[in-house]
N, CA and C atoms as an extended XYZ file, in Angstrom:
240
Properties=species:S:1:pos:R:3:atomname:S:1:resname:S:1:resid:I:1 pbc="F F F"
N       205.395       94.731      155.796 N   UNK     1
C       205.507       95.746      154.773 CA  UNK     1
C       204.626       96.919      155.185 C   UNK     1
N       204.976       98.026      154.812 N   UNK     2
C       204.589       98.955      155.591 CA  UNK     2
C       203.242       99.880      154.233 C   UNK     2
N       201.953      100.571      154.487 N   UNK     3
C       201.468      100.901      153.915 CA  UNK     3
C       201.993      101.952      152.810 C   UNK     3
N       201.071      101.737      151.619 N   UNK     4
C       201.852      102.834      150.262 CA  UNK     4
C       201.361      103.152      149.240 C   UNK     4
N       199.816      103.323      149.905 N   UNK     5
C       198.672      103.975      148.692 CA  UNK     5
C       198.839      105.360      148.544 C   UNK     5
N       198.745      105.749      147.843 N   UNK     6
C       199.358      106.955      147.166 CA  UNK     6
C       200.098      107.263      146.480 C   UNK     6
N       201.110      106.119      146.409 N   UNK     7
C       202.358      106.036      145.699 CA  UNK     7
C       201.972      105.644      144.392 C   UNK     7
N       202.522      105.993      143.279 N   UNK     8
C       202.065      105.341      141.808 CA  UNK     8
C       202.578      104.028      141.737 C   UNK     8
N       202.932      103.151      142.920 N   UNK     9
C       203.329      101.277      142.344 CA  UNK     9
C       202.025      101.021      143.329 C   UNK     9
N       201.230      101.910      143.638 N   UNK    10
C       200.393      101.164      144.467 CA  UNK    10
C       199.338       99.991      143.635 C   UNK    10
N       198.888       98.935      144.038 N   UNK    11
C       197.663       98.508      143.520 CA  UNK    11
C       197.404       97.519      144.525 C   UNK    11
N       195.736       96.981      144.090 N   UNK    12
C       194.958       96.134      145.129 CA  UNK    12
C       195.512       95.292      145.646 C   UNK    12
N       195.982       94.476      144.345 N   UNK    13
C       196.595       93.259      144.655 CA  UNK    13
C       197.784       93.238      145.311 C   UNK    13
N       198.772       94.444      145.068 N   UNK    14
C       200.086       94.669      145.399 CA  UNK    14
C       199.490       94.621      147.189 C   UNK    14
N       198.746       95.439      147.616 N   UNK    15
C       198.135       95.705      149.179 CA  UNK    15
C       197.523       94.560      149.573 C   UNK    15
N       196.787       93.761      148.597 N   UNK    16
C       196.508       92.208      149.781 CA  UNK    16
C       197.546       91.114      149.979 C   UNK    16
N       198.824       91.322      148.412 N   UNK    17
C       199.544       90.469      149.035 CA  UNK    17
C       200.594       91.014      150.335 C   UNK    17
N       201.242       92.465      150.353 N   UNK    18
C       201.721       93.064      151.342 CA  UNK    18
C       201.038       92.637      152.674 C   UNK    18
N       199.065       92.726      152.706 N   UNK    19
C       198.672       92.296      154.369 CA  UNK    19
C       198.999       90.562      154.068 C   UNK    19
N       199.072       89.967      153.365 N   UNK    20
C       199.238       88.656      153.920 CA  UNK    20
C       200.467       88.423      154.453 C   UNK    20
N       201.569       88.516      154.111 N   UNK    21
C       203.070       88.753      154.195 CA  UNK    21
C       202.850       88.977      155.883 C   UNK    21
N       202.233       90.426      156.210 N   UNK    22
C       201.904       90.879      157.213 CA  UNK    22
C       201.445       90.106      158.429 C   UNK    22
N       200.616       89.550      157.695 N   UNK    23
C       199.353       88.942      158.990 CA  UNK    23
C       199.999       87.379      159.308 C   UNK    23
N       201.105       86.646      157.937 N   UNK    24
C       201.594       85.626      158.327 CA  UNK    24
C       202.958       86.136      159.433 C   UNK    24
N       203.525       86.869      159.230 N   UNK    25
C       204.791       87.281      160.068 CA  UNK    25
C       204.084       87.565      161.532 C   UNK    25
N       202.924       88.351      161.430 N   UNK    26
C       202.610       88.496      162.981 CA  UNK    26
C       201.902       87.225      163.891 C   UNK    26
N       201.546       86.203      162.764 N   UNK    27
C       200.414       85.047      163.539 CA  UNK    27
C       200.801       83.858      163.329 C   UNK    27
N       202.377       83.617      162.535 N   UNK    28
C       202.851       82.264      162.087 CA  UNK    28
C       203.727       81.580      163.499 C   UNK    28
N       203.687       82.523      164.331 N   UNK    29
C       205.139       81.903      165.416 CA  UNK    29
C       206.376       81.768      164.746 C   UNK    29
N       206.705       81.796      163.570 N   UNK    30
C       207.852       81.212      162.744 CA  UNK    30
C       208.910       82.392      163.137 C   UNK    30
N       208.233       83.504      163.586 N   UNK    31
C       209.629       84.818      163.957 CA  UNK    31
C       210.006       84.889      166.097 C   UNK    31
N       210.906       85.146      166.385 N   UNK    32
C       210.733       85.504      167.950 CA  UNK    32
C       210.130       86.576      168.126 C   UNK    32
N       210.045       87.836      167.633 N   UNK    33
C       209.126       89.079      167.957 CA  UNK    33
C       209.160       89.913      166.497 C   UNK    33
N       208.255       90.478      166.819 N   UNK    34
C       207.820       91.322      165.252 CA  UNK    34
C       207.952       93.009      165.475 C   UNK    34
N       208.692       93.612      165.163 N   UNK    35
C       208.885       94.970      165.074 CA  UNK    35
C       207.665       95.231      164.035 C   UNK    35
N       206.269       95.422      164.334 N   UNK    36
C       205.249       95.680      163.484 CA  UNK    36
C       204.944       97.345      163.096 C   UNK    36
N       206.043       97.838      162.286 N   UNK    37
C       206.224       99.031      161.574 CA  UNK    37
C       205.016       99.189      160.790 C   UNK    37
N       204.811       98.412      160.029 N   UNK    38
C       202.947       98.815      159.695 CA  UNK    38
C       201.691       99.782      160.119 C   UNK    38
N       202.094       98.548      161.643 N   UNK    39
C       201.064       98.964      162.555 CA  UNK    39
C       200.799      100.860      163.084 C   UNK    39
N       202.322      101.017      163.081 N   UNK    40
C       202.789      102.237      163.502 CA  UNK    40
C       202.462      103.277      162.249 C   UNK    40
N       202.951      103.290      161.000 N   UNK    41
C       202.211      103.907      160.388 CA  UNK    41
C       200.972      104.309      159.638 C   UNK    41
N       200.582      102.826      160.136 N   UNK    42
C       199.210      102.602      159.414 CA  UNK    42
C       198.340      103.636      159.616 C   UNK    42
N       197.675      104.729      159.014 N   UNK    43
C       196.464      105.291      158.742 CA  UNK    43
C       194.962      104.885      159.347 C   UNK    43
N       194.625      104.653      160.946 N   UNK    44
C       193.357      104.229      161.238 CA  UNK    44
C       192.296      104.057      159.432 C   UNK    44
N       191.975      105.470      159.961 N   UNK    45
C       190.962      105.265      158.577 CA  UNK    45
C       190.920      105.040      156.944 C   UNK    45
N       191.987      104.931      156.712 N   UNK    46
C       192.548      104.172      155.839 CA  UNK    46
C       193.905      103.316      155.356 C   UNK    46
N       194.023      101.885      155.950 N   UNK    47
C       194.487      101.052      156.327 CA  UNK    47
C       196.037      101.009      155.400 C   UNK    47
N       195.727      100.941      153.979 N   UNK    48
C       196.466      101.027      152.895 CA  UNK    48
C       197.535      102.288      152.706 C   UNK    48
N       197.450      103.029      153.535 N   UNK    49
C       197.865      104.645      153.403 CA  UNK    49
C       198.681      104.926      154.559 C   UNK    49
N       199.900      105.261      154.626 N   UNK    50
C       200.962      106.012      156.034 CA  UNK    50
C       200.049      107.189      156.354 C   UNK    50
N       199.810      107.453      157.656 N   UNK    51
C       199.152      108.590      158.514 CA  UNK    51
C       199.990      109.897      157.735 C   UNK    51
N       199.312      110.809      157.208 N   UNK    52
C       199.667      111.870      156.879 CA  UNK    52
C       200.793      112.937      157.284 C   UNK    52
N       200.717      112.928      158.798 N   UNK    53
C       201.875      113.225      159.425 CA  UNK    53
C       202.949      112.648      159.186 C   UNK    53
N       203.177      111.325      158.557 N   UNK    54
C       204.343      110.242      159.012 CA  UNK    54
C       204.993      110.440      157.920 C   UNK    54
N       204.831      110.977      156.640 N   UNK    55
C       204.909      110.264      155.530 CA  UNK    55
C       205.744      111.610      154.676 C   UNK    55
N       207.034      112.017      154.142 N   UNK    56
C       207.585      113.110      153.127 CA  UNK    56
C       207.062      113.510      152.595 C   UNK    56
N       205.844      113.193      151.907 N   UNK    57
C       205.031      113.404      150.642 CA  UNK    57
C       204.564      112.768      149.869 C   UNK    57
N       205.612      111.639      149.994 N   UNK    58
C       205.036      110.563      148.394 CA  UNK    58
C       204.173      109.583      148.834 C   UNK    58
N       204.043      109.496      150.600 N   UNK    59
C       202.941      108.117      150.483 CA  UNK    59
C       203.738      106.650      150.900 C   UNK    59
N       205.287      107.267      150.647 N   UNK    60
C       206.130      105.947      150.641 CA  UNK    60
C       207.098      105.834      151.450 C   UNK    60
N       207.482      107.214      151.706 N   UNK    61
C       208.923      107.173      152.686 CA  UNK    61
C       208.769      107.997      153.245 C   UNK    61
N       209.180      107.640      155.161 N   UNK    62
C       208.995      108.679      156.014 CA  UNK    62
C       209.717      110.197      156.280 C   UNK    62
N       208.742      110.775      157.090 N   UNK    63
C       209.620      112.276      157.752 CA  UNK    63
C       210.193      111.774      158.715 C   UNK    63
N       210.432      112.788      159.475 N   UNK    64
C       211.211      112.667      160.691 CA  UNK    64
C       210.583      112.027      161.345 C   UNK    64
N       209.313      112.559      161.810 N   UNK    65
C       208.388      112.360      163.105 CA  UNK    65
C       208.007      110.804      162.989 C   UNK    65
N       207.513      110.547      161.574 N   UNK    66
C       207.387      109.160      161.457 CA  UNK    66
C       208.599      107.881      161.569 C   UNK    66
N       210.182      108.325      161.573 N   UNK    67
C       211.191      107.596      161.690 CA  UNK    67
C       211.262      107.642      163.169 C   UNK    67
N       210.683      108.433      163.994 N   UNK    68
C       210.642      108.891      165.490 CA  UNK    68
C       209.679      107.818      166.108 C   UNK    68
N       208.341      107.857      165.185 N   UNK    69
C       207.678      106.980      165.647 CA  UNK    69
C       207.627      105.297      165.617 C   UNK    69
N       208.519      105.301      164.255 N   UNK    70
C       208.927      103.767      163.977 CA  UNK    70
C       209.882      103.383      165.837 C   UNK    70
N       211.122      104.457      165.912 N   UNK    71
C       211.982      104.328      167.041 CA  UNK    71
C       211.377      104.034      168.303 C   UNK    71
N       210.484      104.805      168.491 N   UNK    72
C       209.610      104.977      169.784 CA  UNK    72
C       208.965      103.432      170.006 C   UNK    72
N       208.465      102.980      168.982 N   UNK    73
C       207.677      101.608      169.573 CA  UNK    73
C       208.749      100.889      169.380 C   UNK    73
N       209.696      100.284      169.452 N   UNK    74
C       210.475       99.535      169.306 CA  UNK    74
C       210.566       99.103      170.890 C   UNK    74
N       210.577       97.994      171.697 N   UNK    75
C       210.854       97.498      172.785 CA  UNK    75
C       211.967       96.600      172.657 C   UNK    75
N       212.939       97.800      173.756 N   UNK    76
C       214.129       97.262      173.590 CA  UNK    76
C       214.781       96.295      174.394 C   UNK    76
N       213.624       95.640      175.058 N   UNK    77
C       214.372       94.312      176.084 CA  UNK    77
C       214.252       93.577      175.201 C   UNK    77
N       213.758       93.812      174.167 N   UNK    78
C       214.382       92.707      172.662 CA  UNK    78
C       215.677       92.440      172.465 C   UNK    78
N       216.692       93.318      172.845 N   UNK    79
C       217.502       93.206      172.724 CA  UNK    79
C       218.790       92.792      173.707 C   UNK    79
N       218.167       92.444      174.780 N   UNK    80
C       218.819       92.318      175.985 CA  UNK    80
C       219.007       90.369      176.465 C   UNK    80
C-alpha cells in the first residue's frame, strides 16, 4: 500500500496497519517478486507521505512523473 498522509482518510492506525500489510508482502516469501510501489513513492523524510513531486495534490494519487516513476522501477525480466 502505497503512502497517504495528507489525505483526510489518513490515520495512525490506518498507516501501521498499511506498513504491516507492507513489510509482510516484502518478508513473507508467500509472493514470487514484489513490485514495491511504496518504496518508490515513499517520502525519505517522512515515511507516511508520497514525495511531493509524485503526488496531484491530494497526498493520494499520482502525477505524471510519479506514474513514470512507479514504471521506471519495475524490472521487467519479471516478466520474461
Amino acid at each position: 500500500m502505497a503512502p497517504y498522509e495528507g489525505d483526510d482518510v489518513f490515520s495512525p492506525e490506518g498507516d501501521a496497519a498499511s506498513q504491516a500489510v507492507n513489510d509482510w508482502i516484502r518478508t513473507s516469501g508467500a509472493v514470487v517478486a514484489v513490485l514495491d510501489f511504496d518504496a518508490v513513492w515513499r517520502d525519505p523524510a517522512r515515511p507516511s507521505r508520497i514525495r511531493d513531486d509524485l503526488h496531484a495534490g491530494d497526498h493520494l494519487h499520482s502525477n505524471d512523473v510519479g506514474y513514470q516513476a512507479l514504471a521506471d522501477s519495475i524490472d521487467l525480466s519479471l516478466f520474461n
